[in-house]
Backbone atoms as SQL, in Angstrom:
CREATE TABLE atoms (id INTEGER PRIMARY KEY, chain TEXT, resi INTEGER, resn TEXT, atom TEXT, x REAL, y REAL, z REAL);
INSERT INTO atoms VALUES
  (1, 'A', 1, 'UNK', 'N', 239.169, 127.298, 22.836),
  (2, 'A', 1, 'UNK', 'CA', 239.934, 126.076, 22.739),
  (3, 'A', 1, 'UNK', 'C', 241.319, 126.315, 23.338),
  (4, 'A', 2, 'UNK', 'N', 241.573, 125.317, 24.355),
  (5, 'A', 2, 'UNK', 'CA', 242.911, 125.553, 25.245),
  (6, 'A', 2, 'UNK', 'C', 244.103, 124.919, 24.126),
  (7, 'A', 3, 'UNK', 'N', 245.741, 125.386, 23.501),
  (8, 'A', 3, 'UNK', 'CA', 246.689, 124.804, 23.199),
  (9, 'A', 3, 'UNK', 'C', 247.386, 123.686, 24.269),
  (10, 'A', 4, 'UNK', 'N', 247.603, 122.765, 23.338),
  (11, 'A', 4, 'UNK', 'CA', 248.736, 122.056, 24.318),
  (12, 'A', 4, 'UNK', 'C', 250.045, 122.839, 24.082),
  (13, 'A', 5, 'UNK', 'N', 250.872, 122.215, 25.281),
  (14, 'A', 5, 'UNK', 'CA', 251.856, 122.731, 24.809),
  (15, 'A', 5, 'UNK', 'C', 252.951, 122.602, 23.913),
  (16, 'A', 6, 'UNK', 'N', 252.811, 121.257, 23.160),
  (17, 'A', 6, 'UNK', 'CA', 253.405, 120.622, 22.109),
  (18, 'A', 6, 'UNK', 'C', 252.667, 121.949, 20.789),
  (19, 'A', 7, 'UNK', 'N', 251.260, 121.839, 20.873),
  (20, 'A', 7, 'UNK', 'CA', 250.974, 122.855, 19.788),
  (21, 'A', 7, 'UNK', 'C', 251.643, 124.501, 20.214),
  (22, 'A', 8, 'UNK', 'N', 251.737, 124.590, 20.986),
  (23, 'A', 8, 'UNK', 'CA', 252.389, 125.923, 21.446),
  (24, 'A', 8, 'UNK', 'C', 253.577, 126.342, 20.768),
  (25, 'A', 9, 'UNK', 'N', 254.092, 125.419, 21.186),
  (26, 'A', 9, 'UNK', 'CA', 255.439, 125.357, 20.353),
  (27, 'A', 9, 'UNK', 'C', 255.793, 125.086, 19.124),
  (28, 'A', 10, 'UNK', 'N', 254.631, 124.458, 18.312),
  (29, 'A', 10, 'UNK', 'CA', 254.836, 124.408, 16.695),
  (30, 'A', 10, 'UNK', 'C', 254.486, 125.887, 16.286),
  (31, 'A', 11, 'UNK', 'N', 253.773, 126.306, 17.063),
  (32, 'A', 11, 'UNK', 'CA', 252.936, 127.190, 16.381),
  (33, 'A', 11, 'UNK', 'C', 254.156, 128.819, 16.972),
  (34, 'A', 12, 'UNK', 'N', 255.175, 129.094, 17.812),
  (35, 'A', 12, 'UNK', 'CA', 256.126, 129.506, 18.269),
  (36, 'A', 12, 'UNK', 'C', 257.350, 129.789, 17.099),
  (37, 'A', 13, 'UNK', 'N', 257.414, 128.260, 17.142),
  (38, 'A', 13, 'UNK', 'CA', 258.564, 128.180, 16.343),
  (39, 'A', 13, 'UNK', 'C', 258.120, 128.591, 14.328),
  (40, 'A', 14, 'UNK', 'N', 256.981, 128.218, 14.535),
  (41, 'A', 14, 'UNK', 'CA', 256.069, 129.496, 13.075),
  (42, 'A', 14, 'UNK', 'C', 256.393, 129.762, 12.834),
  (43, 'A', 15, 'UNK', 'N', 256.041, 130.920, 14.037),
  (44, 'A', 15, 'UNK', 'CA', 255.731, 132.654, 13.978),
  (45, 'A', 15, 'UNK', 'C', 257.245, 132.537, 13.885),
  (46, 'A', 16, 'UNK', 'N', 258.216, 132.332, 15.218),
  (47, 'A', 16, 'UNK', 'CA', 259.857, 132.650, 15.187),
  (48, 'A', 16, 'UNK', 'C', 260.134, 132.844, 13.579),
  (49, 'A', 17, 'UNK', 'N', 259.968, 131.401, 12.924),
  (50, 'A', 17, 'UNK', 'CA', 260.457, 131.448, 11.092),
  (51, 'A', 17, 'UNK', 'C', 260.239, 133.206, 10.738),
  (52, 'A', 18, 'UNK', 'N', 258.602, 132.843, 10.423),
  (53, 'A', 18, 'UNK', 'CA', 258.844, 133.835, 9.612),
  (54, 'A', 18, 'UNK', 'C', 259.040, 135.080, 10.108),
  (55, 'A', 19, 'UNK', 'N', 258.918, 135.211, 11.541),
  (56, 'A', 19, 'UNK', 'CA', 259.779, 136.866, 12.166),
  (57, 'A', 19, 'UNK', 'C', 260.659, 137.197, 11.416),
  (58, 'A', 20, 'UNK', 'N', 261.380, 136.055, 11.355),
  (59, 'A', 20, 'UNK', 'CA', 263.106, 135.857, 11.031),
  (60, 'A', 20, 'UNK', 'C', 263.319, 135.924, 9.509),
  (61, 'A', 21, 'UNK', 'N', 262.566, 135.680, 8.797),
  (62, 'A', 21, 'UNK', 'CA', 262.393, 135.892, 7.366),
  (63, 'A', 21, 'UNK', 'C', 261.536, 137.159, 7.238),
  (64, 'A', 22, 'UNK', 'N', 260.812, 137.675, 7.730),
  (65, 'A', 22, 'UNK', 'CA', 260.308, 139.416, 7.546),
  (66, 'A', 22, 'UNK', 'C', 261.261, 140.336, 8.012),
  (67, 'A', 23, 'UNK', 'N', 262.086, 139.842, 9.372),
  (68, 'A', 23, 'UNK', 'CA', 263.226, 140.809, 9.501),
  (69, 'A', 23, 'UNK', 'C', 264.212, 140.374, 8.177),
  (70, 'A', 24, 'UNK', 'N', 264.620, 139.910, 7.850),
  (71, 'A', 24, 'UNK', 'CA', 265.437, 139.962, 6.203),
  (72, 'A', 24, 'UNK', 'C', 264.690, 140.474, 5.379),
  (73, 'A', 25, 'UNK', 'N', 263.342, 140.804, 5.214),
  (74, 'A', 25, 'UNK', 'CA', 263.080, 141.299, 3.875),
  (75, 'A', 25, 'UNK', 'C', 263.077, 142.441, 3.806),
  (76, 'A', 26, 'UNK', 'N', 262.519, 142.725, 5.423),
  (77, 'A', 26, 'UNK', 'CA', 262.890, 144.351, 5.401),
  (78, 'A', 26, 'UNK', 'C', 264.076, 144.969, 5.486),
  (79, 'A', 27, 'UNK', 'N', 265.432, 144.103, 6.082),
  (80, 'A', 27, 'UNK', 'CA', 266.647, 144.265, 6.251),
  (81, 'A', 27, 'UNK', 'C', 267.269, 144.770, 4.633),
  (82, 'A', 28, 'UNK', 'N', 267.029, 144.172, 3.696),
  (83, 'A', 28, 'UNK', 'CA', 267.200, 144.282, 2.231),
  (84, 'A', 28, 'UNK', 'C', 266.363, 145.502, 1.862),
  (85, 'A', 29, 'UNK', 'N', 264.752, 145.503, 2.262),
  (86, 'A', 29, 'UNK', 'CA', 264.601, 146.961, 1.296),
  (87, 'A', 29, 'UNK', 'C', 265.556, 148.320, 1.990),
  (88, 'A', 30, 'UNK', 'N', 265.484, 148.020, 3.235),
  (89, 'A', 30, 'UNK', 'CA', 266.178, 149.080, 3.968),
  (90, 'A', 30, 'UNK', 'C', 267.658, 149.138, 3.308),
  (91, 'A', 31, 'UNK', 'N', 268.775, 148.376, 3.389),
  (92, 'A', 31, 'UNK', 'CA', 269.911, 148.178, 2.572),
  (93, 'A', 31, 'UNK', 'C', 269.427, 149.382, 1.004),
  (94, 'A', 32, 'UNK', 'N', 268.714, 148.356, 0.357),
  (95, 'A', 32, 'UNK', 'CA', 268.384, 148.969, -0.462),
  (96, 'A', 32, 'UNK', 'C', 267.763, 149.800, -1.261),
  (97, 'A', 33, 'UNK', 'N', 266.892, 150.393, -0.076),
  (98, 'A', 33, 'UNK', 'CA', 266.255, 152.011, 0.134),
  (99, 'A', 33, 'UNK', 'C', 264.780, 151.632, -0.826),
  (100, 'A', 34, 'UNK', 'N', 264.653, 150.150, -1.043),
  (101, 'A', 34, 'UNK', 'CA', 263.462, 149.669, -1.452),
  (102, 'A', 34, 'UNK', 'C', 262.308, 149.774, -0.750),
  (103, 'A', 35, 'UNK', 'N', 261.287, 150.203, -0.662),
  (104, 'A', 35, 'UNK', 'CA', 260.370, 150.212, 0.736),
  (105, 'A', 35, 'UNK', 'C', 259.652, 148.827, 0.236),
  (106, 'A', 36, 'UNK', 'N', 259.167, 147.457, 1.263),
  (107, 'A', 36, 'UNK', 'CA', 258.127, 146.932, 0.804),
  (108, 'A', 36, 'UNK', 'C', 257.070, 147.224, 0.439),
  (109, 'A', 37, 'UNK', 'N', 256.307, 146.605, -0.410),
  (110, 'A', 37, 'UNK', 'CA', 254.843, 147.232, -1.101),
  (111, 'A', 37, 'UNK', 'C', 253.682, 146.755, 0.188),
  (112, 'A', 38, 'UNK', 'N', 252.650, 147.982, -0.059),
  (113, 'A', 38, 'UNK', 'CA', 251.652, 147.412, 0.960),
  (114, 'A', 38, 'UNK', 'C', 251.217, 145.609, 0.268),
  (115, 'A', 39, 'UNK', 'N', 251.162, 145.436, -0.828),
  (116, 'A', 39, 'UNK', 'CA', 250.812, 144.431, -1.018),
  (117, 'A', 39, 'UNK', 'C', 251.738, 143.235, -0.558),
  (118, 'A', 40, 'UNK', 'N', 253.260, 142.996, -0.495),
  (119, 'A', 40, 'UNK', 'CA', 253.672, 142.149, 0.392),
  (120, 'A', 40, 'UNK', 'C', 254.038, 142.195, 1.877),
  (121, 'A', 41, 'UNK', 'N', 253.419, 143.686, 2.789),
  (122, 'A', 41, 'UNK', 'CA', 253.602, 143.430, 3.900),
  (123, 'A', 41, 'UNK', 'C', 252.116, 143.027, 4.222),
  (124, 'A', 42, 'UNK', 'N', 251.070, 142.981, 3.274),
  (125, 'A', 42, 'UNK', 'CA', 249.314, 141.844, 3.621),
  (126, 'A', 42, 'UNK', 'C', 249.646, 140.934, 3.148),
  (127, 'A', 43, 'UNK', 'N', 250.962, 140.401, 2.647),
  (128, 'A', 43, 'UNK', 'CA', 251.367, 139.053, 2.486),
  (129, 'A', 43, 'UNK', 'C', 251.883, 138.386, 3.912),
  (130, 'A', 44, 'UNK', 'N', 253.051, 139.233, 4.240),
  (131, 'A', 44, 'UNK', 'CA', 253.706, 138.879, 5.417),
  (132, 'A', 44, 'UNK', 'C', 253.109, 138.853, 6.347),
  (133, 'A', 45, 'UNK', 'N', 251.933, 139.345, 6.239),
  (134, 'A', 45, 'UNK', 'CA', 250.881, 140.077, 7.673),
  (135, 'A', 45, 'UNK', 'C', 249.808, 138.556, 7.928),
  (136, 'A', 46, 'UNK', 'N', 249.372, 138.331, 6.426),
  (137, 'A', 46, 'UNK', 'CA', 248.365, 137.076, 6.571),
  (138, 'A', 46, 'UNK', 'C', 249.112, 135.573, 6.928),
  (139, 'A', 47, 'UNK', 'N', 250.677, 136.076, 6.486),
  (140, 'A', 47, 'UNK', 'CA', 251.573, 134.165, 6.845),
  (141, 'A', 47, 'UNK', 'C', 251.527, 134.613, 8.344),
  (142, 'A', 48, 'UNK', 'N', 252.145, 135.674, 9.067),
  (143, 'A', 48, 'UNK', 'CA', 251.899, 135.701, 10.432),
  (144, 'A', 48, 'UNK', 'C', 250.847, 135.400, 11.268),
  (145, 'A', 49, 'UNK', 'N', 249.446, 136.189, 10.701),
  (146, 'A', 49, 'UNK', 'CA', 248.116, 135.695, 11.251),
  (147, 'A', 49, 'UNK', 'C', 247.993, 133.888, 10.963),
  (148, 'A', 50, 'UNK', 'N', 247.897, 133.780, 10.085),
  (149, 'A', 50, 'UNK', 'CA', 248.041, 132.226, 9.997),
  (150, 'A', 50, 'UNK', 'C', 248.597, 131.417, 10.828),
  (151, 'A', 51, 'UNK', 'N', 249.332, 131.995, 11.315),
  (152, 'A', 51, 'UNK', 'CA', 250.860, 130.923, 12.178),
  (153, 'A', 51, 'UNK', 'C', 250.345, 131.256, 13.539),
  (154, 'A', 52, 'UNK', 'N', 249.904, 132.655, 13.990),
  (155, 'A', 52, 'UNK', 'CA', 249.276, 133.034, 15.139),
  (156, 'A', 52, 'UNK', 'C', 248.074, 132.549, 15.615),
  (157, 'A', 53, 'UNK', 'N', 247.013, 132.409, 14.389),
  (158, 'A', 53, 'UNK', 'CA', 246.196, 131.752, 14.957),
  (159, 'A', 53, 'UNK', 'C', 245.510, 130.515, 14.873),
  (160, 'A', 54, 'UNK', 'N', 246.043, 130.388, 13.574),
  (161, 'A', 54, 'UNK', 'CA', 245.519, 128.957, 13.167),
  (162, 'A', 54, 'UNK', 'C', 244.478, 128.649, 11.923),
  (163, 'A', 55, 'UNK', 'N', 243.870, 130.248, 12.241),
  (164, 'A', 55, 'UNK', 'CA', 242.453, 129.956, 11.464),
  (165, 'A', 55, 'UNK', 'C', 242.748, 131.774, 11.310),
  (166, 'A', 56, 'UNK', 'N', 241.558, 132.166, 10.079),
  (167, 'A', 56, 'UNK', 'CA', 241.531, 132.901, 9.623),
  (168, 'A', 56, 'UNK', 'C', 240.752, 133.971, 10.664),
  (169, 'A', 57, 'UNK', 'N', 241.361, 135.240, 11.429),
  (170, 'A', 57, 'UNK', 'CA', 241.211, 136.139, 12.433),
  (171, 'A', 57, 'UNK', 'C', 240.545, 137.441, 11.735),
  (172, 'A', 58, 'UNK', 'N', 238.956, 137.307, 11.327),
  (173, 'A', 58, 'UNK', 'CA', 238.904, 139.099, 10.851),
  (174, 'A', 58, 'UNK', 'C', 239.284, 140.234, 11.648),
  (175, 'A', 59, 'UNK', 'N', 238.993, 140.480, 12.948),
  (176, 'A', 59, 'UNK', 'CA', 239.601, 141.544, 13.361),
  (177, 'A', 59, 'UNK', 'C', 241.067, 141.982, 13.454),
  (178, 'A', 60, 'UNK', 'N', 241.904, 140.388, 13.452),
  (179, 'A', 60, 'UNK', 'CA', 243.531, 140.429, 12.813),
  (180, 'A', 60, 'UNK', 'C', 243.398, 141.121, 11.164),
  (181, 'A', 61, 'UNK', 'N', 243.052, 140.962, 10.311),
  (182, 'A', 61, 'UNK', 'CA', 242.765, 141.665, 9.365),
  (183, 'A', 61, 'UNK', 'C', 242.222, 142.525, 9.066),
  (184, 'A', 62, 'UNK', 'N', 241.035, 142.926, 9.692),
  (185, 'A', 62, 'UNK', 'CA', 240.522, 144.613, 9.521),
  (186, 'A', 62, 'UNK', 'C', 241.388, 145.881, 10.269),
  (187, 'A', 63, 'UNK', 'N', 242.364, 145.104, 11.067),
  (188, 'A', 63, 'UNK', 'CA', 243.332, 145.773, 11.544),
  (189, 'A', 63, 'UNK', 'C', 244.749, 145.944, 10.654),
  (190, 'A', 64, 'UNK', 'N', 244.435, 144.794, 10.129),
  (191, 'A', 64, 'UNK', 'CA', 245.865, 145.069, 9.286),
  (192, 'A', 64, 'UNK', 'C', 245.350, 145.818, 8.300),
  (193, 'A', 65, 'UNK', 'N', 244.908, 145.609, 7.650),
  (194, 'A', 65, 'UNK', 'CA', 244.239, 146.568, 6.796),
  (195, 'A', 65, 'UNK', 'C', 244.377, 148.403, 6.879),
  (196, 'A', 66, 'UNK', 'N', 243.495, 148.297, 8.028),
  (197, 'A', 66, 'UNK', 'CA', 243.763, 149.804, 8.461),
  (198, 'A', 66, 'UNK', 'C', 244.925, 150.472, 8.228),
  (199, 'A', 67, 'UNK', 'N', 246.018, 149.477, 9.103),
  (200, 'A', 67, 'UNK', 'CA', 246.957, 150.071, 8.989),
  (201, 'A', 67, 'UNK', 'C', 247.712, 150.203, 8.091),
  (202, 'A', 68, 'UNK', 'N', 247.908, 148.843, 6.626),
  (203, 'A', 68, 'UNK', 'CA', 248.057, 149.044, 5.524),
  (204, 'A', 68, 'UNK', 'C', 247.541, 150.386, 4.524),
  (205, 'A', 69, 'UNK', 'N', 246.828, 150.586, 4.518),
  (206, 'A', 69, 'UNK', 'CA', 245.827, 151.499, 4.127),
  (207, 'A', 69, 'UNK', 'C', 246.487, 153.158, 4.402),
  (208, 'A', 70, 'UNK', 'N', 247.291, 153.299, 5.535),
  (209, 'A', 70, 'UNK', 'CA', 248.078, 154.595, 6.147),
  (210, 'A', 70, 'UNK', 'C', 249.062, 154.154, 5.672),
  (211, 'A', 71, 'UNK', 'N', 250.007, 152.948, 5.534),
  (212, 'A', 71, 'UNK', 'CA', 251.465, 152.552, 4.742),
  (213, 'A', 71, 'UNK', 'C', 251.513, 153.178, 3.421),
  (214, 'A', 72, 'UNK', 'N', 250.388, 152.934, 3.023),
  (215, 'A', 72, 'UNK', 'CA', 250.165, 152.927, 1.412),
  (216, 'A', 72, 'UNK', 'C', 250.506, 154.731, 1.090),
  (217, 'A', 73, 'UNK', 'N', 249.814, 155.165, 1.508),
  (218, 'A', 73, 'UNK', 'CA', 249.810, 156.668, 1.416),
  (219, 'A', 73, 'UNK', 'C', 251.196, 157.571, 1.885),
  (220, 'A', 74, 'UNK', 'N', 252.103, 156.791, 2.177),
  (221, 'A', 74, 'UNK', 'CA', 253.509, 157.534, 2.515),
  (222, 'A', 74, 'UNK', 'C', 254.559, 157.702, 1.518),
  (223, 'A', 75, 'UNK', 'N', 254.946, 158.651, 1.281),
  (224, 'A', 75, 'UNK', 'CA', 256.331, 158.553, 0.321),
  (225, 'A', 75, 'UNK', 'C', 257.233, 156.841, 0.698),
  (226, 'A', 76, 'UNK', 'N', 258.106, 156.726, 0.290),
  (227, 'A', 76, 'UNK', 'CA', 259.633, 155.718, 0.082),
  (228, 'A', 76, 'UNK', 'C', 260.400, 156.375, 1.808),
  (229, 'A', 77, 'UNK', 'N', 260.576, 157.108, 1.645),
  (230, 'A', 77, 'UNK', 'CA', 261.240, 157.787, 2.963),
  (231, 'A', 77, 'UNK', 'C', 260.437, 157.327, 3.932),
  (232, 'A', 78, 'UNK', 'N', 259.016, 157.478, 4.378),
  (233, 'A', 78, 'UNK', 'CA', 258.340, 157.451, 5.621),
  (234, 'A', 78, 'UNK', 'C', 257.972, 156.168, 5.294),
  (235, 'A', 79, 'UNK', 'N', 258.102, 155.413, 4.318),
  (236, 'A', 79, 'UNK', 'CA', 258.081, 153.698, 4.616),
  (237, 'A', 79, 'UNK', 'C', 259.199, 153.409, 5.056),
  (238, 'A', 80, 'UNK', 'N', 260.044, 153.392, 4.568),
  (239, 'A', 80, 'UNK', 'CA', 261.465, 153.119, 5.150),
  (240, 'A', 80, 'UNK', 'C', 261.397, 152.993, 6.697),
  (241, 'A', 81, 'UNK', 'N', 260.940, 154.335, 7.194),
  (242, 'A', 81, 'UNK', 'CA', 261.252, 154.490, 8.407),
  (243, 'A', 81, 'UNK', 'C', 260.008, 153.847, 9.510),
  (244, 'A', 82, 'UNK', 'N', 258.987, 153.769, 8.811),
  (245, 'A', 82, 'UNK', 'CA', 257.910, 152.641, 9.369),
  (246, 'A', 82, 'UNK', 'C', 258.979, 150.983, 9.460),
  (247, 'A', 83, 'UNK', 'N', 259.561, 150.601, 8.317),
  (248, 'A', 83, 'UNK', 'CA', 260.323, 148.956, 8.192),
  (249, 'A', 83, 'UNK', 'C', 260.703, 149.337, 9.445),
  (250, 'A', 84, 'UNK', 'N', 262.155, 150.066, 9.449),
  (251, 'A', 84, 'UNK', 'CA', 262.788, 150.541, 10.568),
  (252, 'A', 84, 'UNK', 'C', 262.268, 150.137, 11.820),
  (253, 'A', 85, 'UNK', 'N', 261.366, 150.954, 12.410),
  (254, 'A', 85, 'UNK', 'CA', 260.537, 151.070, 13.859),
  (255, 'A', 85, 'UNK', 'C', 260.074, 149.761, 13.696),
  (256, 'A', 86, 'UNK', 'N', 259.015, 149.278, 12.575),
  (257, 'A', 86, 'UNK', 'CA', 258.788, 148.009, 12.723),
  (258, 'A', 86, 'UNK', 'C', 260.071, 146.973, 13.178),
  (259, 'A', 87, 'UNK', 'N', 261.008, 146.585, 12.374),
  (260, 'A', 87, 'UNK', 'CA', 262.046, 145.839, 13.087),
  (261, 'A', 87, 'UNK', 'C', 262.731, 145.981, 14.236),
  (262, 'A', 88, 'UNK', 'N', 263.107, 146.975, 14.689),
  (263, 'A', 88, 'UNK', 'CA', 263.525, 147.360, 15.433),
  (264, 'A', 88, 'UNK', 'C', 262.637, 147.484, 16.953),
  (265, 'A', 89, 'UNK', 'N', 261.338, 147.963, 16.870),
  (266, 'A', 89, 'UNK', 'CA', 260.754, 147.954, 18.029),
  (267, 'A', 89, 'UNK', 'C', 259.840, 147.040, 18.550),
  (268, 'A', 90, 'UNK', 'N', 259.597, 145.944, 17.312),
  (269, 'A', 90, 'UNK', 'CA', 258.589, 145.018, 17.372),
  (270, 'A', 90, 'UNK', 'C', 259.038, 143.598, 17.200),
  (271, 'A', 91, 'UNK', 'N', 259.671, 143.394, 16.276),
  (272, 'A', 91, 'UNK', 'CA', 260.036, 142.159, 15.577),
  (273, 'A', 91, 'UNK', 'C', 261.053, 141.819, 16.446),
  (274, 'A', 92, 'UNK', 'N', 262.202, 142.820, 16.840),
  (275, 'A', 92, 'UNK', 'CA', 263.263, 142.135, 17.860),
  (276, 'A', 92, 'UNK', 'C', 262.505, 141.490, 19.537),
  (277, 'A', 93, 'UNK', 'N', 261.688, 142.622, 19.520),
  (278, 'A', 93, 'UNK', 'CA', 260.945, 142.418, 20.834),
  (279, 'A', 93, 'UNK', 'C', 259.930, 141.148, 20.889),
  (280, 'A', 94, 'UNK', 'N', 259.492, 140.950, 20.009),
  (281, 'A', 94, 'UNK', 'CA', 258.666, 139.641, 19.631),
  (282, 'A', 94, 'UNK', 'C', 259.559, 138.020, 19.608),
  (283, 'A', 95, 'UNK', 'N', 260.595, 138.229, 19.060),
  (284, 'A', 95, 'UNK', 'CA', 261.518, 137.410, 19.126),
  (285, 'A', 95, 'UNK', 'C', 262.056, 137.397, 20.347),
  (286, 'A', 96, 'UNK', 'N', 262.259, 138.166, 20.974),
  (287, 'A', 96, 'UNK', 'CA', 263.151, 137.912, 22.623),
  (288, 'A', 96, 'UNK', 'C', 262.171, 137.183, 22.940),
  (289, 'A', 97, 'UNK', 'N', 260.927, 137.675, 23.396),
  (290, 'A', 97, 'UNK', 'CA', 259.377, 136.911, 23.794),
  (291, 'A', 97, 'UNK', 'C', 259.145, 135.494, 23.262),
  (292, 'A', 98, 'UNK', 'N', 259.536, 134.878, 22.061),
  (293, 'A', 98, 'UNK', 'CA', 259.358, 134.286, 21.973),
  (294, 'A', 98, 'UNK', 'C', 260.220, 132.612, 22.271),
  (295, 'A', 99, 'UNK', 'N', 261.922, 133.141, 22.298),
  (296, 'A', 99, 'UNK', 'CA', 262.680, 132.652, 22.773),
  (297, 'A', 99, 'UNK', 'C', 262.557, 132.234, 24.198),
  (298, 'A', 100, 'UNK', 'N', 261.970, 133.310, 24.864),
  (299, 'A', 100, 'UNK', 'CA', 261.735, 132.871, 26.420),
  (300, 'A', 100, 'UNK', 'C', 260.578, 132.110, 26.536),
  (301, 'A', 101, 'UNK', 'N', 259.388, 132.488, 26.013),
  (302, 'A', 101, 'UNK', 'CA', 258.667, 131.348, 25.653),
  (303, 'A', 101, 'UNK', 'C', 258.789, 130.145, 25.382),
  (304, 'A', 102, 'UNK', 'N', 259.136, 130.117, 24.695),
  (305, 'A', 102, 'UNK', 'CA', 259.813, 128.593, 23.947),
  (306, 'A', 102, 'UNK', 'C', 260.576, 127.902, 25.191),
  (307, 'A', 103, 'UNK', 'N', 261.396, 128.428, 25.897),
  (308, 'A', 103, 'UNK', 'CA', 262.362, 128.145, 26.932),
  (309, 'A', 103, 'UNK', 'C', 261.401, 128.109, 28.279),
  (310, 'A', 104, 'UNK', 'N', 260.279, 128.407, 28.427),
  (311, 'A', 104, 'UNK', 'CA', 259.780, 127.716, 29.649),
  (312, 'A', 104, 'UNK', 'C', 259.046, 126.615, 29.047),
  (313, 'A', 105, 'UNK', 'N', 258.674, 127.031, 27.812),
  (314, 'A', 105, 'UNK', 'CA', 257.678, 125.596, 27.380),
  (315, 'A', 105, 'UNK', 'C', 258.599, 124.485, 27.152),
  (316, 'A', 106, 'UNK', 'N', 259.501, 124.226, 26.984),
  (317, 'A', 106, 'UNK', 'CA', 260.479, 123.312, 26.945),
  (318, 'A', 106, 'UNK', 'C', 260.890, 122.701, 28.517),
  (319, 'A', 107, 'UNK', 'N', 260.880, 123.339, 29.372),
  (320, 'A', 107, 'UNK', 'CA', 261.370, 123.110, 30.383),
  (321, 'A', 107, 'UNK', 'C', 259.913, 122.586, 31.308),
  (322, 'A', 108, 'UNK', 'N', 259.103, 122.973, 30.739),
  (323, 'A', 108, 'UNK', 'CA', 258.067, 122.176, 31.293),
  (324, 'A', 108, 'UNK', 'C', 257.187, 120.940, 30.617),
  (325, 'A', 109, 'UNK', 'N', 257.730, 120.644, 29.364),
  (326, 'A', 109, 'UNK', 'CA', 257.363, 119.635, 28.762),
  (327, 'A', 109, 'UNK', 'C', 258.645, 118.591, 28.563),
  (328, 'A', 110, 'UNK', 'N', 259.646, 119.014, 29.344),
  (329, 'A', 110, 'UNK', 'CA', 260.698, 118.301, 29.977),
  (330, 'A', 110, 'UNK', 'C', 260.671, 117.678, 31.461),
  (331, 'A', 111, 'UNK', 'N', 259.912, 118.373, 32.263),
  (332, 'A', 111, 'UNK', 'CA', 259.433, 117.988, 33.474),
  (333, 'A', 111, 'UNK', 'C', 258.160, 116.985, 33.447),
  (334, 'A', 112, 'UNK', 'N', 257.552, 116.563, 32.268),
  (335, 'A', 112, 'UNK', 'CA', 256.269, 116.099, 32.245),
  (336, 'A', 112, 'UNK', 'C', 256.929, 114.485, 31.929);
């Protein structure tokens, strides 16, 4: 099934939200040397899949999983530093991507 690009962009500006609200939650455990629990980053993980795809993705989830599953098993220290890399190498980078995104889809549903 092809998106329009009106759905493109609801579904953009989503994901953007809650990027932007997972980078704060991890911003706070990090502050506060809290690591998130595997159980609310398969929270944060399933509002993202949701927003990404629309509909419920098993291989988006047997993947998260997995990798939940290796989170789980780390001290406070080597979660920490998973949030870290996660924000930092993914979440900012996802957000630039998505800003520019957003910014051609705008500019072409401005031309229409």
């Amino acid at each position: 099934m092809l998106l329009t690009d009106s759905c493109r962009v609801k579904r953009l500006k989503a994901y953007e939200e809650l990027l932007n609200e997972f980078k704060d939650a991890i911003r706070r455990a990090i502050k506060e040397r809290k690591p998130l629990t595997e159980l609310e980053l398969r929270d944060w993980f399933k509002k993202m899949g949701e927003a990404v795809y629309g509909t419920k993705n098993n291989y988006y989830e047997k993947e998260v999983t997995y990798y939940l599953n290796y989170y789980d098993m780390l001290d406070d220290n080597d979660k920490l530093e998973v949030l870290s890399i996660l924000l930092n190498n993914y979440i900012d980078n996802d957000l630039f991507y998505i800003k520019q995104k957003l910014s051609e889809l705008g500019a072409l549903t401005n031309k229409s």
